[in-house]
C-alpha positions as CSV (number, residue, x, y, z in Angstrom):
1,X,-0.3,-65.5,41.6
2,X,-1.3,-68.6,39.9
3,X,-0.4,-69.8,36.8
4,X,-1.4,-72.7,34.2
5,X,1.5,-73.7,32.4
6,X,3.7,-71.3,31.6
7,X,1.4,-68.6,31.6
8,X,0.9,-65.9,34.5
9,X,-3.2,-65.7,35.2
10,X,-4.7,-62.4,36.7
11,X,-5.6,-62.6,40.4
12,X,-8.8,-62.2,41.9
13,X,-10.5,-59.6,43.9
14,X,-9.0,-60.9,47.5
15,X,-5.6,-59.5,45.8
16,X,-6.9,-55.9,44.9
17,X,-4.3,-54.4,46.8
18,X,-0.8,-55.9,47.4
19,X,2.5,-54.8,48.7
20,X,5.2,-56.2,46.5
21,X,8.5,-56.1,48.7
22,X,11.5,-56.0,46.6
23,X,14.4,-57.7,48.9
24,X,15.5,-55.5,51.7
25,X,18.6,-53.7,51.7
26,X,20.8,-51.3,53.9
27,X,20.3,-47.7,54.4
28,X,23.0,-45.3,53.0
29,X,21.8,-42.3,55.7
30,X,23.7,-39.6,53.8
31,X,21.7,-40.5,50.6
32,X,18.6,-40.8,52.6
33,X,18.8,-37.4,53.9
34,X,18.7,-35.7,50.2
35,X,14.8,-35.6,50.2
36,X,14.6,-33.3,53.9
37,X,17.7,-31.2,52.7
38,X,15.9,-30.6,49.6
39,X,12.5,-29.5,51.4
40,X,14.5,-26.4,52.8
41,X,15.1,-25.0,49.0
42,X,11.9,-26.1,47.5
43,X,7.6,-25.6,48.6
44,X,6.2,-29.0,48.7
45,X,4.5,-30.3,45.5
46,X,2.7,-33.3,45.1
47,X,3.9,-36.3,47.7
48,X,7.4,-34.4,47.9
49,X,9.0,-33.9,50.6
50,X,6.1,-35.6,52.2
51,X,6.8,-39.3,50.0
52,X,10.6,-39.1,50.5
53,X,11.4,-38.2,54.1
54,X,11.8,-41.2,56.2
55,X,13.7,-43.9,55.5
56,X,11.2,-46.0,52.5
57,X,9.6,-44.6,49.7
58,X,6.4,-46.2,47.9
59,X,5.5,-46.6,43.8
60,X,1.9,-47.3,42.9
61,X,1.2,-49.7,40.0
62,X,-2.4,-49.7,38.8
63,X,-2.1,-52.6,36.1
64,X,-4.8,-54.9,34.7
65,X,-5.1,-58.6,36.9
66,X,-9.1,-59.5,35.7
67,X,-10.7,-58.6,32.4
68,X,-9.1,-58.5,28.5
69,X,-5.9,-57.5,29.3
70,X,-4.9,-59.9,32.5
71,X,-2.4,-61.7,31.6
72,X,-0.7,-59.4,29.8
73,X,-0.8,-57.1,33.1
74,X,0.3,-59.8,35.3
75,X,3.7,-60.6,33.4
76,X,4.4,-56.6,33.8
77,X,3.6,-56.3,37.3
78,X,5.9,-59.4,37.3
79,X,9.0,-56.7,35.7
80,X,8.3,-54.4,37.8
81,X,8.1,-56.0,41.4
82,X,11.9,-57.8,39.6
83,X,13.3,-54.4,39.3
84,X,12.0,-53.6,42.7
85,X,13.7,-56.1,43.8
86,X,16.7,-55.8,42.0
87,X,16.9,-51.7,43.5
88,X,16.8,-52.4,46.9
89,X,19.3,-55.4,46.3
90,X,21.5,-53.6,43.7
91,X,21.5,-56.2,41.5
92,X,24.2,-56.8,38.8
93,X,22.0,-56.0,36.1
94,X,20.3,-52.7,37.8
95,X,23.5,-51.5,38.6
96,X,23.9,-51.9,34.3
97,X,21.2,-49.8,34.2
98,X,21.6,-47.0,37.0
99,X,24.7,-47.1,38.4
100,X,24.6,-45.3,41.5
101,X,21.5,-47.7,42.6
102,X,22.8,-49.4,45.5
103,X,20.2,-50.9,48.4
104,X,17.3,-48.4,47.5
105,X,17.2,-45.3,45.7
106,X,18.7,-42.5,47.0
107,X,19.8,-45.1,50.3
108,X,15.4,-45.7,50.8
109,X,13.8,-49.1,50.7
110,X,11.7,-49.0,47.5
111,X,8.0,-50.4,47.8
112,X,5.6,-51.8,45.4
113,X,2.2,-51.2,45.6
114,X,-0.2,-52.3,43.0
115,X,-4.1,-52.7,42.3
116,X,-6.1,-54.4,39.9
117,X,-7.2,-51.5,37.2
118,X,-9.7,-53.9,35.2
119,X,-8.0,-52.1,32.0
120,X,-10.9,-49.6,33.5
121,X,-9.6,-46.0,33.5
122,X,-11.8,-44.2,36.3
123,X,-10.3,-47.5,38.5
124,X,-6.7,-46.8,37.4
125,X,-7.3,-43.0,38.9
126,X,-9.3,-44.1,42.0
127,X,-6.5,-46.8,43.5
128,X,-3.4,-44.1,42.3
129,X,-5.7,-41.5,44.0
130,X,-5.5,-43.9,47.0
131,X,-1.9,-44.5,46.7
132,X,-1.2,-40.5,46.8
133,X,-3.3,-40.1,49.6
134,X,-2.7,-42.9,52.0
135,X,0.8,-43.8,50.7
136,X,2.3,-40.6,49.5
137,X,3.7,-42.5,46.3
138,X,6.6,-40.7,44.6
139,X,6.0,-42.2,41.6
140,X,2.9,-43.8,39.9
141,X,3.1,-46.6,36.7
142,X,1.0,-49.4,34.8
143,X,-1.5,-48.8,32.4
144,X,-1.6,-51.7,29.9
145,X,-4.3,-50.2,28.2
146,X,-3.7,-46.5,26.5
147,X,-7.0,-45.5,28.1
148,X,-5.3,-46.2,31.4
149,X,-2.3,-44.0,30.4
150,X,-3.9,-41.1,28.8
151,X,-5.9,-40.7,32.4
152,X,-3.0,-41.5,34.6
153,X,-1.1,-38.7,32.3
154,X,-3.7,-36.3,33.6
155,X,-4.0,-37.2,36.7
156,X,0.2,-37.3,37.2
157,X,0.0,-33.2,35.7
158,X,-2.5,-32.2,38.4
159,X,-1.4,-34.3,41.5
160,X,2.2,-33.3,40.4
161,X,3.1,-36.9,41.1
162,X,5.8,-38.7,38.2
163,X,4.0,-40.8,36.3
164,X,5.9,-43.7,34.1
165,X,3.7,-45.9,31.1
166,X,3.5,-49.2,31.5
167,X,2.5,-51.0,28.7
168,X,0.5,-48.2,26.4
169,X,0.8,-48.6,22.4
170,X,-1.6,-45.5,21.3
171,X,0.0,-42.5,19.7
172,X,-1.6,-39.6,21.8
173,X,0.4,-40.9,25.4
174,X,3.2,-39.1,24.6
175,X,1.5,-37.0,21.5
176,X,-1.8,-34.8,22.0
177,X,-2.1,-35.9,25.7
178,X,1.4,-36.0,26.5
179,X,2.2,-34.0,29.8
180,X,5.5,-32.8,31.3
181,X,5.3,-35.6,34.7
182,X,4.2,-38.7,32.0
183,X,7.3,-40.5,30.7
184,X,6.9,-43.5,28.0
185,X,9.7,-46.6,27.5
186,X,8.2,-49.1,25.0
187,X,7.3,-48.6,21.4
188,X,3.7,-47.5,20.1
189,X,1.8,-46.8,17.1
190,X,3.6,-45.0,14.8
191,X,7.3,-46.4,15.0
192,X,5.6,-49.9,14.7
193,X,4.1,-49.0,11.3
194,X,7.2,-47.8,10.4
195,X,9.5,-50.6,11.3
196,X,6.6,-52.8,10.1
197,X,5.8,-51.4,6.8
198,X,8.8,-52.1,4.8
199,X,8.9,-55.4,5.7
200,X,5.3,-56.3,4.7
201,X,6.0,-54.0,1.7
202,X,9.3,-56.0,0.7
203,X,7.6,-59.5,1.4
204,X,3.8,-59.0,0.1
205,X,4.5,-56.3,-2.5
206,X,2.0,-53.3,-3.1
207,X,-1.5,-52.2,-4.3
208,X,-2.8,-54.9,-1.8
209,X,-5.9,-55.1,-0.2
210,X,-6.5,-55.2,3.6
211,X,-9.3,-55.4,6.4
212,X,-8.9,-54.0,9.9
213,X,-9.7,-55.0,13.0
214,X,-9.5,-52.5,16.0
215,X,-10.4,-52.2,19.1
216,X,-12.6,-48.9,20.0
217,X,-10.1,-46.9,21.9
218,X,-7.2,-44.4,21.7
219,X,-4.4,-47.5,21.4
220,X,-7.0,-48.9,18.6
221,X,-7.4,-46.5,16.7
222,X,-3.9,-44.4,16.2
223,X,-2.3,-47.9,15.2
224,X,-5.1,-48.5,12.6
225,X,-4.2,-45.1,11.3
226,X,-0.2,-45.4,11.1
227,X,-0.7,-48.8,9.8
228,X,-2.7,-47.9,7.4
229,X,-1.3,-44.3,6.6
230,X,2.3,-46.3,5.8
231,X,0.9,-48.8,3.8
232,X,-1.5,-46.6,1.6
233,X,0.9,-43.7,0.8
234,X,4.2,-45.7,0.7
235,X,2.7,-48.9,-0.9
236,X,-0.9,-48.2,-2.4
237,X,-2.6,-50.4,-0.3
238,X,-6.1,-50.4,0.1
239,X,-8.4,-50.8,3.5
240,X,-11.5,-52.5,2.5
241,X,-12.9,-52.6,5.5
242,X,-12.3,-51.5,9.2
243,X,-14.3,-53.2,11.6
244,X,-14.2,-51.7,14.8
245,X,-15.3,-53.2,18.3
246,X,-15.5,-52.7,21.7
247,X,-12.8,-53.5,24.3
248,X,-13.7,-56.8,25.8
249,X,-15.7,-58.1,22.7
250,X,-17.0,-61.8,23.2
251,X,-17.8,-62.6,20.0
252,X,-16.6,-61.2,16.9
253,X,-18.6,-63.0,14.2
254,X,-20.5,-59.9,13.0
255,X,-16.8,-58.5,12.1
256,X,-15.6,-61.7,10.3
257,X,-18.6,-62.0,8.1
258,X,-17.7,-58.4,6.9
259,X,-13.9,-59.1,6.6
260,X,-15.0,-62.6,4.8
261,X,-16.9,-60.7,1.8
262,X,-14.4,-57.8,1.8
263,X,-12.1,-59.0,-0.8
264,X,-9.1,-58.6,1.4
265,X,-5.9,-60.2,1.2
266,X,-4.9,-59.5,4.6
267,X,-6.2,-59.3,8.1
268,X,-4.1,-56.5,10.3
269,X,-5.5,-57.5,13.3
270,X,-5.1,-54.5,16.2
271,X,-7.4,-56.1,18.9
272,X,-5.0,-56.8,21.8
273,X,-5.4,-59.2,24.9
274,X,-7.8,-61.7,25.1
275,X,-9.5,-59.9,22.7
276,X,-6.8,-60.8,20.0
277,X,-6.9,-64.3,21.1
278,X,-10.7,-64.9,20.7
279,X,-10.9,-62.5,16.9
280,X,-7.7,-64.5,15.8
281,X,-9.2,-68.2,17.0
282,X,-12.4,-67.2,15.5
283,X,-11.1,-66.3,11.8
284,X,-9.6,-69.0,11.7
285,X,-12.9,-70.8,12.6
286,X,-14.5,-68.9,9.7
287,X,-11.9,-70.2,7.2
288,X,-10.4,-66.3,7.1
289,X,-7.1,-67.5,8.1
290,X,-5.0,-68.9,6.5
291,X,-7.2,-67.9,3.1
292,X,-6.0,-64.0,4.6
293,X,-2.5,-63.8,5.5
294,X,-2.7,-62.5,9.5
295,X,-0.8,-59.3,10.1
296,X,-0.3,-58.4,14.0
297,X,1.2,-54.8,14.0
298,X,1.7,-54.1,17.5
299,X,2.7,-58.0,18.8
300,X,0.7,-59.2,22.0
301,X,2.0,-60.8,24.9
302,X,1.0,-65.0,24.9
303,X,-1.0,-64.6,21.8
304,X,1.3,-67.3,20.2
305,X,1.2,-69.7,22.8
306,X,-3.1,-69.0,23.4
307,X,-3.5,-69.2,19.6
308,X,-1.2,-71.8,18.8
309,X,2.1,-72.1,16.8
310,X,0.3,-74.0,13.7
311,X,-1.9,-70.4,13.1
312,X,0.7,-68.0,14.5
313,X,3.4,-69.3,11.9
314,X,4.3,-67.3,9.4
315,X,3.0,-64.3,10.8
316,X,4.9,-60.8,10.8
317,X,4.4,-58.6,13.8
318,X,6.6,-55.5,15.8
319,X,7.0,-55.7,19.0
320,X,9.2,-54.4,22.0
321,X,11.7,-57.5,23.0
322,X,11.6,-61.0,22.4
323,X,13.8,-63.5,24.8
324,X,15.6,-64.9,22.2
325,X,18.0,-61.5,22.1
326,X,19.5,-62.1,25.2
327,X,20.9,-64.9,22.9
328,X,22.4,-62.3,20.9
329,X,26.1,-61.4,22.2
330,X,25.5,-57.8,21.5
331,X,22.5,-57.8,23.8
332,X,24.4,-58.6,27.1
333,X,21.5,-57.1,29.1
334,X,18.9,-58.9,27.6
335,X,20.7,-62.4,28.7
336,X,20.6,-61.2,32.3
337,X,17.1,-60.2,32.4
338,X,15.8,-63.1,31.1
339,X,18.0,-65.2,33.0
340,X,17.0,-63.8,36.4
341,X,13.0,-63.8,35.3
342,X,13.0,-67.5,34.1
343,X,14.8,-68.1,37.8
344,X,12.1,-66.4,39.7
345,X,9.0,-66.7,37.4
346,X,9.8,-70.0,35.7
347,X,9.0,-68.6,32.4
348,X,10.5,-66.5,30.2
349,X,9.4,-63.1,30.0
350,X,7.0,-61.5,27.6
351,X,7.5,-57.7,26.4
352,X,5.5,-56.2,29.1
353,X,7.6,-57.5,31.5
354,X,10.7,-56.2,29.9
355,X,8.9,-52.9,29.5
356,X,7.6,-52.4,33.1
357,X,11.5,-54.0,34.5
358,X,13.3,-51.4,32.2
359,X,11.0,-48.3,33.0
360,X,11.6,-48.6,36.7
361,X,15.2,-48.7,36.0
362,X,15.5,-45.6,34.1
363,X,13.3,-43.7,36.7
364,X,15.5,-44.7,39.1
365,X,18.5,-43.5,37.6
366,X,17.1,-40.2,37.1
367,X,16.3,-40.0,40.8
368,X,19.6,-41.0,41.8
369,X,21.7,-38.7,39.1
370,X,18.9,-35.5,40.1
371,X,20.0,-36.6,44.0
372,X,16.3,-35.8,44.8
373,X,12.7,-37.2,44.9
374,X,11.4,-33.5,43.9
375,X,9.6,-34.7,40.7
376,X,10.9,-31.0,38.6
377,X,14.8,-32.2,39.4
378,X,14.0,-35.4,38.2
379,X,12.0,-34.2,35.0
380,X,14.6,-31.9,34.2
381,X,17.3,-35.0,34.5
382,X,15.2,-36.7,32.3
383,X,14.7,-33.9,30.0
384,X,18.3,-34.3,29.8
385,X,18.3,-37.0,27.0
386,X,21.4,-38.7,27.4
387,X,22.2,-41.8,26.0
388,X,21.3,-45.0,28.5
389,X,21.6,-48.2,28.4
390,X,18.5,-50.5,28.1
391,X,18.5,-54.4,27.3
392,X,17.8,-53.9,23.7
393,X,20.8,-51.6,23.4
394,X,21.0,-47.7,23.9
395,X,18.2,-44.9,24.2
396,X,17.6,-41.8,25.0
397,X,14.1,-39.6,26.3
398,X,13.1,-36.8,24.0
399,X,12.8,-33.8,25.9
400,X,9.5,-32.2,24.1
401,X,7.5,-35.2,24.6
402,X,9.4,-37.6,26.9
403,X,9.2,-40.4,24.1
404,X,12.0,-43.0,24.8
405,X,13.7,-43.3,21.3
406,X,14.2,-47.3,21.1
407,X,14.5,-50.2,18.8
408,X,11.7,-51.9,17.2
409,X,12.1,-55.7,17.0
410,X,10.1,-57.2,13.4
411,X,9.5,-60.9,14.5
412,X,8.1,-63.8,12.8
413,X,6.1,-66.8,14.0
414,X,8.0,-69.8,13.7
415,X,6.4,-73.4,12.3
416,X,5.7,-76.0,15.3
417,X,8.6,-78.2,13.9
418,X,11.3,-75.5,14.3
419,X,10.4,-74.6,17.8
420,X,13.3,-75.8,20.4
421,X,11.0,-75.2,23.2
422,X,7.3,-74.9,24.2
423,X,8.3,-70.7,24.6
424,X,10.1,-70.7,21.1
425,X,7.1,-69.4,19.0
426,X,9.0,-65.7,17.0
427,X,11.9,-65.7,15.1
428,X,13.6,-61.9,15.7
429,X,14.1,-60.9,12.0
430,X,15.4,-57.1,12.6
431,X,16.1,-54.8,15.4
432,X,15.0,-51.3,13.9
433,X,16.8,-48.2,15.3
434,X,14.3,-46.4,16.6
435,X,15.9,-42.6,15.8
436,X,14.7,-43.1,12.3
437,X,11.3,-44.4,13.0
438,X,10.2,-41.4,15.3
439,X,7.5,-38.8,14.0
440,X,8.7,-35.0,14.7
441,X,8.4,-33.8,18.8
442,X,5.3,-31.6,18.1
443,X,3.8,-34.3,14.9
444,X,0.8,-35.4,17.1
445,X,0.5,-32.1,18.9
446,X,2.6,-32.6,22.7
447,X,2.3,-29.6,24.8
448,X,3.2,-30.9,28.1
449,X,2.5,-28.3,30.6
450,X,4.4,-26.7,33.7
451,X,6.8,-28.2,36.2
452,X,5.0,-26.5,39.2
């Protein structure tokens, strides 16, 4: 995978379909047997005992490498084939994070596969359809776009395949189209609104005025709405305008005349990707920023470095992890992840990578504490909801809507002069305990559906 700089690039078409080989370990044959011991107890259900019964077992990523959302794909696949790696070699840090992960999970060689999804939901389905088929996966992740998760969701329920979010910020993955084999890690919509909105509240005041930008999808639109819903109720704020466009968007001038006569203060910019890098670059074209001050409420991976520090400065945004914390001695975790990234990658990592790293973790855990690959022992481990370890500190899984309950970091951009390094851009302001953020179980309507 080539890069420019720093920054991981999407690969091309040649590299639709990879096998990323985490580094090969021994085989515990007790372990290894728990899959065919299990297949006498249990009918088969999805890949299971299929998947699980000889002496590897294969995950299927279908994350973004071409289109809006490429780059930020690439630096998750990047997490993930790390923790792959870091399985089959127990790593120090994965044994942190599922202790009884030693060479493999459950004693099998773990196996990456991944395909470029284009952010493209019916492509996302067709490659993990592929996976199931030819591979017999035991588990399926990536999304990067919530389009991509709210199918995968679906199509986890009815292949009866686990399914794990990558990347997926919209409100309705684990809330209207929630299902009982889709599992979330990182933050989304509503906790990020609330973490968020005090801060903005405390540092801009109230009965401000605000334009929108979103992008015209489920992750789009259910920030807009927490965003806004905080801000209005809790703070009187007004949205002058919402200007909503589609995903990919080239040019956004047509928005940013409207937001230039709108009378707002502030521009609460949604678009993610590339498409938050070319709406931000062009505002600040049209002489919107810095006459608005820029609001990013759900933080994007390399905006700062593709925008620039000198625009980026100032700016308030949540996001899911920031390197800096693994300076922090009470994030021990964070230190070793970001150490053994920057080793391997030569950069440090972005949130996505954190997020696609830590949720292969955590799904390895539960596999090895259920001592099975039958995807209802592992949903019911899950389902559990005891307290883990991540790298931002402990969480837990809700059981009615498999939510991970986790911080929320409020960063800040830094000016160009304070930066240390070229990767320095956000100062980490506040880690938010996440229990106090969360919307009620059923709030967004979860009814996730049968085990069998």
């Amino acid at each position: 995978m080539s890069k420019t700089g720093n920054t991981p690039r999407g690969v091309d078409r040649r590299d639709f379909i990879r096998i990323g080989l985490g580094a090969a370990g021994g085989l515990a044959l007790p372990a290894g047997l728990a899959g065919p011991a299990r297949a006498a107890v249990h009918p088969p259900i999805g890949t299971w005992p299929a998947g699980s019964s000889g002496g590897t077992v294969y995950a299927g990523a279908a994350v973004p490498l071409t289109g809006s959302y490429a780059e930020q794909g690439a630096d998750e696949l990047k997490g993930m084939q790390l923790a792959v790696e870091h399985i089959n070699e127990g790593h120090p840090l994965m044994k942190v994070l599922s202790p009884r992960t030693n060479n493999g999970v459950l004693g099998k060689k773990l196996v990456l596969l991944y395909a470029d999804s284009g952010a493209k939901p019916n492509e996302a389905v067709q490659a993990e359809q592929r996976f199931i088929s030819e591979n017999k996966v035991v588990v399926m992740t990536g999304s990067t776009s919530s389009a991509v998760a709210v199918a995968m969701n679906k199509l986890a329920q009815r292949e009866k395949v686990l399914y794990f979010a990558g990347i997926s910020g919209s409100n309705d993955t684990t809330g209207k189209d929630c299902v009982r084999y889709g599992f979330r890690q990182n933050f989304f919509g509503h906790p990020a609104a609330a973490a968020l909105g005090p801060v903005m509240v405390k540092q801009f005041g109230k009965n401000r005025k605000a334009a929108f930008m979103t992008p015209d999808y489920t992750y789009g639109h259910t920030v807009t709405k927490s965003v806004n819903d905080y801000l209005s109720q809790n703070a009187g704020w007004q949205m002058v305008t919402n200007q909503v466009s589609p995903l990919g968007t080239q040019d956004f001038s047509q928005y940013l005349i409207n937001i230039a006569n709108s009378g707002a203060e502030f521009l609460i910019n949604v678009n993610w990707g590339r498409d938050a890098v070319l709406s931000t670059q062009q505002a600040h074209r049209f002489g919107i920023l810095p006459k608005m001050t820029l609001v990013i409420p759900y933080q994007i991976p390399f905006l700062a470095p593709q925008v620039g520090a000198d625009i980026m400065q100032g700016v308030y945004a949540a996001t899911d992890f920031w390197w800096t914390m693994g300076e922090m001695p009470q994030y021990p975790n964070a230190k070793m992840f970001v150490d053994a990234f920057q080793k391997k990658y030569g950069y440090r990592p972005e949130w996505g990578a954190e997020n696609g790293y830590v949720s292969f973790a955590h799904w390895a855990r539960m596999v090895e504490q259920a001592g099975s690959f039958y995807p209802p022992d592992v949903i019911r481990t899950w389902e559990k909801g005891e307290t883990i370890p991540s790298l931002v500190g402990p969480v837990h899984y809700r059981p009615q809507d498999h939510q991970c309950v986790r911080p929320v970091v409020i960063v800040r951009g830094k000016k160009p002069a304070d930066m240390r390094n070229k990767e320095d851009f956000w100062d980490v302001l506040e880690v938010v305990p996440g229990e106090g953020l969360m919307q009620a179980p059923d709030a967004f309507g979860c009814q996730p559906g049968d085990y069998t």
